[in-house]
Structure formats: structure tokens, C-alpha cells
C-alpha positions as CSV (number, residue, x, y, z in Angstrom):
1,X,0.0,0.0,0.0
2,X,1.2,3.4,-1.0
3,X,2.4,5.6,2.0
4,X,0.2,8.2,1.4
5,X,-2.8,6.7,1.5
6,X,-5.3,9.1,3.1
7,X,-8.2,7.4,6.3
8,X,-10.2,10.3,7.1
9,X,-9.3,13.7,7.1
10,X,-11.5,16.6,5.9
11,X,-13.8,16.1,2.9
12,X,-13.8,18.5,0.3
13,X,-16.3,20.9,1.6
14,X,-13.5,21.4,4.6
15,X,-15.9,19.0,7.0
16,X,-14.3,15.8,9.2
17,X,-15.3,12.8,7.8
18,X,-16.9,10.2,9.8
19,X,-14.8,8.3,11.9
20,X,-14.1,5.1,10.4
21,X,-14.0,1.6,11.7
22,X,-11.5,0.2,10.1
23,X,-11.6,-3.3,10.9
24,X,-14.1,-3.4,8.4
25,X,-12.5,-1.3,5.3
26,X,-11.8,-4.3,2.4
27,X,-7.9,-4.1,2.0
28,X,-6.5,-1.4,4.3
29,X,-4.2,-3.9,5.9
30,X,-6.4,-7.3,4.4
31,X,-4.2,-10.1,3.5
32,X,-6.2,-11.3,0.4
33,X,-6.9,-15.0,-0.5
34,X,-5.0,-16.6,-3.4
35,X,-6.7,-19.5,-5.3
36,X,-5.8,-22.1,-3.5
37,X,-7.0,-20.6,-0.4
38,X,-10.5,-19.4,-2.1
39,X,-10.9,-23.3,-3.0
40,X,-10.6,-24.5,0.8
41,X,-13.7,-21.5,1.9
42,X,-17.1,-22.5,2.3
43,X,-18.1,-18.8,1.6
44,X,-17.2,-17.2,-2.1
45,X,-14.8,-14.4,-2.4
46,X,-17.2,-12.5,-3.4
47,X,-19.7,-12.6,-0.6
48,X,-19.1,-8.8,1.4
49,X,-20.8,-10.5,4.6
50,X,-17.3,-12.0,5.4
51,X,-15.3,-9.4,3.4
52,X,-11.6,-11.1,3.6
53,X,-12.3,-13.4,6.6
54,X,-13.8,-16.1,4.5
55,X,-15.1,-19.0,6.4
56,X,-13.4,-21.9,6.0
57,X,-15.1,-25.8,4.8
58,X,-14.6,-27.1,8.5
59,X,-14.1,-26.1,12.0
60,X,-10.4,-27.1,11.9
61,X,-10.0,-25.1,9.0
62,X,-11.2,-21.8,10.5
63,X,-8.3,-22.6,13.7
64,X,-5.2,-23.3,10.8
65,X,-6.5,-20.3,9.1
66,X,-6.5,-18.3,12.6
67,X,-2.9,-19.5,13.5
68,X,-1.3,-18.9,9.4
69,X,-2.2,-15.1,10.1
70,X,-1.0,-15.1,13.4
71,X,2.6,-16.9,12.2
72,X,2.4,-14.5,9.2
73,X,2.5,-11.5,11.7
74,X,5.0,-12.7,13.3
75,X,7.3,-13.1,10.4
76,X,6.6,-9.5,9.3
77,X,7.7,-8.1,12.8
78,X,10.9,-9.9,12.4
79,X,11.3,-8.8,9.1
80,X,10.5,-5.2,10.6
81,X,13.2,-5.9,13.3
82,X,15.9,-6.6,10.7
83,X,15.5,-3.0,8.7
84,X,16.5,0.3,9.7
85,X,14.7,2.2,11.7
86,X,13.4,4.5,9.5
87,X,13.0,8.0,10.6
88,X,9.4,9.0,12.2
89,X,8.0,12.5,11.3
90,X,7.0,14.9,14.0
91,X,3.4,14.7,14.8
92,X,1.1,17.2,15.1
93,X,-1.3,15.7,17.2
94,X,-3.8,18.4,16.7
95,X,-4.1,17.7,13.2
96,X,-4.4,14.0,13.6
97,X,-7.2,14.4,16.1
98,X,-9.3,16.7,13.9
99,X,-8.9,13.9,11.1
100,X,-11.9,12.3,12.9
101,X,-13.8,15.7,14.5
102,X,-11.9,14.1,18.0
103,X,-13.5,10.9,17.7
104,X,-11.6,7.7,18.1
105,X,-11.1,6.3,14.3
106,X,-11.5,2.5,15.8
107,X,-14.9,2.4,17.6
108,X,-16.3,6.1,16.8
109,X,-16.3,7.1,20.4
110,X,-15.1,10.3,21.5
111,X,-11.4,11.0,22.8
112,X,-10.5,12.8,25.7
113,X,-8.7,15.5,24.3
114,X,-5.4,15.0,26.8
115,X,-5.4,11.2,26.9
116,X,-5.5,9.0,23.6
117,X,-2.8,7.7,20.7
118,X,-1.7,8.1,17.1
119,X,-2.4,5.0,15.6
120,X,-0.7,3.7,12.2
121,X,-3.4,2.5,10.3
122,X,-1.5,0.6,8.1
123,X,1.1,-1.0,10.5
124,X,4.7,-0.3,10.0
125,X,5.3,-4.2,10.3
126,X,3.3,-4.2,7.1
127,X,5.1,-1.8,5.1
128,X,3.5,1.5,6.4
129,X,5.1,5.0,7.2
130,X,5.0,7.0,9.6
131,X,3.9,10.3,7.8
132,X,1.3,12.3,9.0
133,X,-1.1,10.6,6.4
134,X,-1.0,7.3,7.8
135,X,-1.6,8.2,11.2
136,X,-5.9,8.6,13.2
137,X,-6.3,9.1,16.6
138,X,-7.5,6.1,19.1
139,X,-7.9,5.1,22.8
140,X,-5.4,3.8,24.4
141,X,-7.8,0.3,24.5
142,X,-9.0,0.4,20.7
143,X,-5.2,0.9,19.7
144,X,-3.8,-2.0,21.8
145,X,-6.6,-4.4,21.1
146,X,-6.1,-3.6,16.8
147,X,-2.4,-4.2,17.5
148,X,-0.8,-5.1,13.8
149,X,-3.1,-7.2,12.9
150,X,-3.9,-7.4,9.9
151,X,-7.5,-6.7,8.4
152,X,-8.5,-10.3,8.1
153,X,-7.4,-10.9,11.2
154,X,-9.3,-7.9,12.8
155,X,-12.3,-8.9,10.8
156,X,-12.3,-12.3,12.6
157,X,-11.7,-11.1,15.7
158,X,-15.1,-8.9,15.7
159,X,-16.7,-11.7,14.0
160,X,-15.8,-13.9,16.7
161,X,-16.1,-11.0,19.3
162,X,-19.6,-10.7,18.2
163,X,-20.5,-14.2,18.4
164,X,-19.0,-14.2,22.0
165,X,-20.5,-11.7,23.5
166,X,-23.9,-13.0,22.1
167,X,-23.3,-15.9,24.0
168,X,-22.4,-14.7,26.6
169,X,-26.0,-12.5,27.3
170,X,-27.5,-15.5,26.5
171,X,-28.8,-18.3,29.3
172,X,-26.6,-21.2,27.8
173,X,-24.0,-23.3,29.5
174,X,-20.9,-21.9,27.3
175,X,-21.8,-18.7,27.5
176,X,-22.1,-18.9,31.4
177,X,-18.6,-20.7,30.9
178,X,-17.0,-18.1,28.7
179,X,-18.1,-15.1,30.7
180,X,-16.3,-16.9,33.9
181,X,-13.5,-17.0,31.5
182,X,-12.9,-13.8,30.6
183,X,-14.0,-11.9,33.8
184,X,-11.3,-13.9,35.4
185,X,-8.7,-13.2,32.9
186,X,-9.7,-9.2,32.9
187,X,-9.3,-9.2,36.9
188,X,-5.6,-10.3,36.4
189,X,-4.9,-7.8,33.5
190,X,-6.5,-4.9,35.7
191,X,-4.0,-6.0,38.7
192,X,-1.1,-6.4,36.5
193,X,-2.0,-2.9,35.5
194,X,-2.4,-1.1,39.0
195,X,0.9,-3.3,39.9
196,X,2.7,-1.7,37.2
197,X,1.2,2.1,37.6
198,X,2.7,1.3,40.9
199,X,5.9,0.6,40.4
200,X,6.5,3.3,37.6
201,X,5.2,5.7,39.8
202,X,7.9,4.8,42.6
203,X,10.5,5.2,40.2
């Protein structure tokens, strides 16, 4: 993708556009399916209602397909590790937060003014810069839970996300099981996060 490729930002008439979710922009940072792949998904290419996460013929194929993007990732950031740091452009981080009228470009909420990041949109690990023009604002939460991923991955992790959270509301035994879960696993991340406030603060 070419480094100046615009996400939000003003439309012609001087207005901010809408923020964006971009999880579910086709091809932002999509790894596309080749023909072999295409063959293995029970869904056509074509069909927008998956967009590039296309569902796999079996269960097992939906978990190999999960893991190849994570291992893909992974090989990009240490690809990315290799190369010289190229040199990052001084922000102006009142002109990335009017890009999206001070909204946060990943879930459309709004950003507290003196608390919130730059996020790449097209990851550096994945070939984007760090101009100006590839940069929206995002909370802190939005920004960390996007990571690098690509826009396959992201798009299977709100599909999945979704699914969970139906279950979850619902009355069922896995939902009841999966909100026990992740409660659990939330209650350690908030400690390890009050533990680590802690210490920085001491220092």
C-alpha cells in the first residue's frame, strides 16, 4: 500500500469525515486470499458479509487459518526488526485528532482531548510509514486491542467477538462458561496494570 494513502481527514467541503471503523474497510491492511485458499472457503470471495475473513469448509479449517495469520505476523515483525529504523516525522497531534472531529477512528467514540494515541493504520510491520497521512487518533484500549493485525485478522476477531458476546447475554451453559473465563482473565490484567502504575510511579 502506498504511504500516502489518506483514512479520514477533511472532505472536500472542509468537513471531518466520519470516523471510520476500520476493521471493516476491504484491504486497508487485508491479507487477500490466493486461489488455492479461495478453494478450501465455504463462503465465495465475493460474498461482502465476510469481506476477507472467509469461512473456512470445517471447524479445523477456521483454527489453521487463525494461527497462518498469526505466524504471518509474526514473520513481518521480524522482518520489521531486521531494517533500519526509518525516521518518524514529527506529529502534530492536533491535526491527527481533527482527522476524525476528535473521535476515536476505531470504535467512533469520543477521545478525551489529553489522553488518547496516534495509531498507524497501516502497520509499520506491514510496510506502512510513519507520515502524517497514515496516522488517526484512538484510545489507548482500541489501539492496543487492533495491534498489527492485519484486516483479516481484525475482521475475525469482531466476527468472533460478536459471536462471543452473544453468548455470553444468552442463558446457555458456554456462555455462562465463557463469561467466567474472561472476567477472570480481565481481573488479572486490571491487577497487573495497577501493579505496574505502581511501580512506575515509585520510580
Amino acid at each position: 500500500m502506498a504511504s500516502n494513502h489518506r483514512v479520514g481527514g477533511s472532505s472536500p467541503s472542509g468537513r471531518a469525515r466520519t470516523p471510520l471503523n476500520l476493521f471493516l474497510v476491504r484491504g486497508i491492511t487485508g491479507v487477500h486470499c490466493g486461489p488455492s485458499q479461495e478453494s478450501q472457503m465455504s463462503t465465495p470471495a465475493s460474498d461482502n458479509c465476510y469481506g476477507d475473513a472467509q469461512l473456512p469448509s470445517s471447524p479445523e479449517g477456521l483454527v489453521g487459518r487463525l494461527r497462518e495469520l498469526r505466524k504471518s505476523r509474526g514473520q513481518r515483525n521480524s522482518k520489521q526488526r531486521l531494517e533500519p529504523k526509518r525516521p518518524r516525522a514529527k506529529l502534530d497531534r492536533s491535526t491527527i485528532l481533527k482527522m476524525t472531529a476528535g473521535r476515536c477512528h476505531i470504535c467512533g467514540g469520543d477521545i478525551d482531548p489529553s489522553s488518547w494515541e496516534a495509531d498507524h493504520v497501516f502497520p509499520t510491520s506491514g510496510g506502512g510509514s510513519s507520515d502524517i497521512g497514515n496516522y488517526l487518533p484512538a484510545h489507548g484500549l482500541c489501539n492496543t486491542a487492533k495491534l498489527d493485525q492485519s484486516g483479516e485478522e481484525l475482521q475475525w476477531v469482531l466476527k468472533i467477538g460478536v459471536w462471543a458476546k452473544a453468548q455470553m447475554e444468552g442463558k446457555s451453559e458456554l456462555g455462562g462458561r465463557m463469561v467466567n473465563v474472561f472476567w477472570s482473565q480481565e481481573q488479572k490484567r486490571v491487577r497487573r496494570q495497577k501493579a505496574y502504575r505502581k511501580t512506575s510511579a515509585v520510580v
